[in-house]
N, C-alpha and C positions, 0 to 999 in steps of 0.2 A: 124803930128802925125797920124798913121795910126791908122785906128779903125776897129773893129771886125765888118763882116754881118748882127749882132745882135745890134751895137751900143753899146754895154757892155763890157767890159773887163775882159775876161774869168776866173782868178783866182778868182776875189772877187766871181761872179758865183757860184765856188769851193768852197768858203771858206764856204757861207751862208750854201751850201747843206749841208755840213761837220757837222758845228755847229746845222743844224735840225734835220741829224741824231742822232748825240749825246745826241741831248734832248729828242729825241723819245727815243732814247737805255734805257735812265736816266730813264723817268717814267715808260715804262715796267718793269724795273729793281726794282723798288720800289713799283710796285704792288703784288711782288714774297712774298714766304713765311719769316717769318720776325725770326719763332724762329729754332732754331738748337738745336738736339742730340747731344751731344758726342758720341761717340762707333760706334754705330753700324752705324749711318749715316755720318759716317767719313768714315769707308772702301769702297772699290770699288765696284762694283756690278757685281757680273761673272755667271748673270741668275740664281740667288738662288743658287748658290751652294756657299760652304764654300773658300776664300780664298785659296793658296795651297802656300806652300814657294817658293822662288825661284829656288832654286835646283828642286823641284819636277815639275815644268813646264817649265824649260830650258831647250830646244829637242838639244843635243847634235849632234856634225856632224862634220866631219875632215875638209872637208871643203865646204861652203855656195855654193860656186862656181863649185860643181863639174859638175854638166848634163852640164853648159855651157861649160868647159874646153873639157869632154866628146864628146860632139858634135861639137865642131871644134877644135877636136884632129890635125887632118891632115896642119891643118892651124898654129896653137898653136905649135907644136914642135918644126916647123925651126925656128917659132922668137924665141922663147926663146933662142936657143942655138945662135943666131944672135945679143942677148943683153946681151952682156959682164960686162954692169953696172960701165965702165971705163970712163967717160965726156969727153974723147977726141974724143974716137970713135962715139959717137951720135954727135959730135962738125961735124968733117968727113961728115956724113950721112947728117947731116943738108946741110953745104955749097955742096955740090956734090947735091944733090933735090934741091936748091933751083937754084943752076948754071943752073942744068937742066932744070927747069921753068922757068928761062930767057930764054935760048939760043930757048925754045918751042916759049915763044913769040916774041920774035925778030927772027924769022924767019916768024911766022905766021902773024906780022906785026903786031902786038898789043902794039907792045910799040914805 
């Protein structure tokens, strides 16, 4: 049987620490405030100010992604018109990249 540099076996280790912090977590946890509001200490806190609905704080935009698409426009247009969205053609692309990642290593002598 092989034995750890420490003579212990590292999961029980694991387990005891696991279970100390749980019991630590436990009595902090129960020295916390004990009674609860309804209302008003149920809502979220948005730095005093009043809640707002979700329409009126949902920043609208066509699309999340544009400054990135924007900025590697020049890059972004040929793949796109290069992905046809058909499985056979990315099937193609696959075997033809990976054929060519062989024949790289079996010339470079890596395989």
């Amino acid at each position: 049987m092989i034995e750890s540099p420490s003579g212990f076996w590292g999961p029980v280790v694991w387990i005891i620490t696991a279970v100390v912090a749980l019991l630590i977590a436990y009595f902090i946890r129960r020295r916390g405030e004990k009674a609860h509001k309804k209302g008003v200490q149920g809502e979220p806190f948005l730095m005093g100010n009043p809640s707002l609905s979700e329409g009126e704080t949902h920043v609208r935009a066509h699309n999340i992604y544009w400054g990135f698409f924007e900025g590697l426009r020049k890059y972004y247009d040929p793949t796109v018109t290069a992905h046809t969205g058909i499985i056979n053609d990315y099937i193609i692309w696959l075997t033809v990249i990976t054929a060519l990642v062989m024949i790289i290593l079996f010339v470079a002598g890596g395989v």
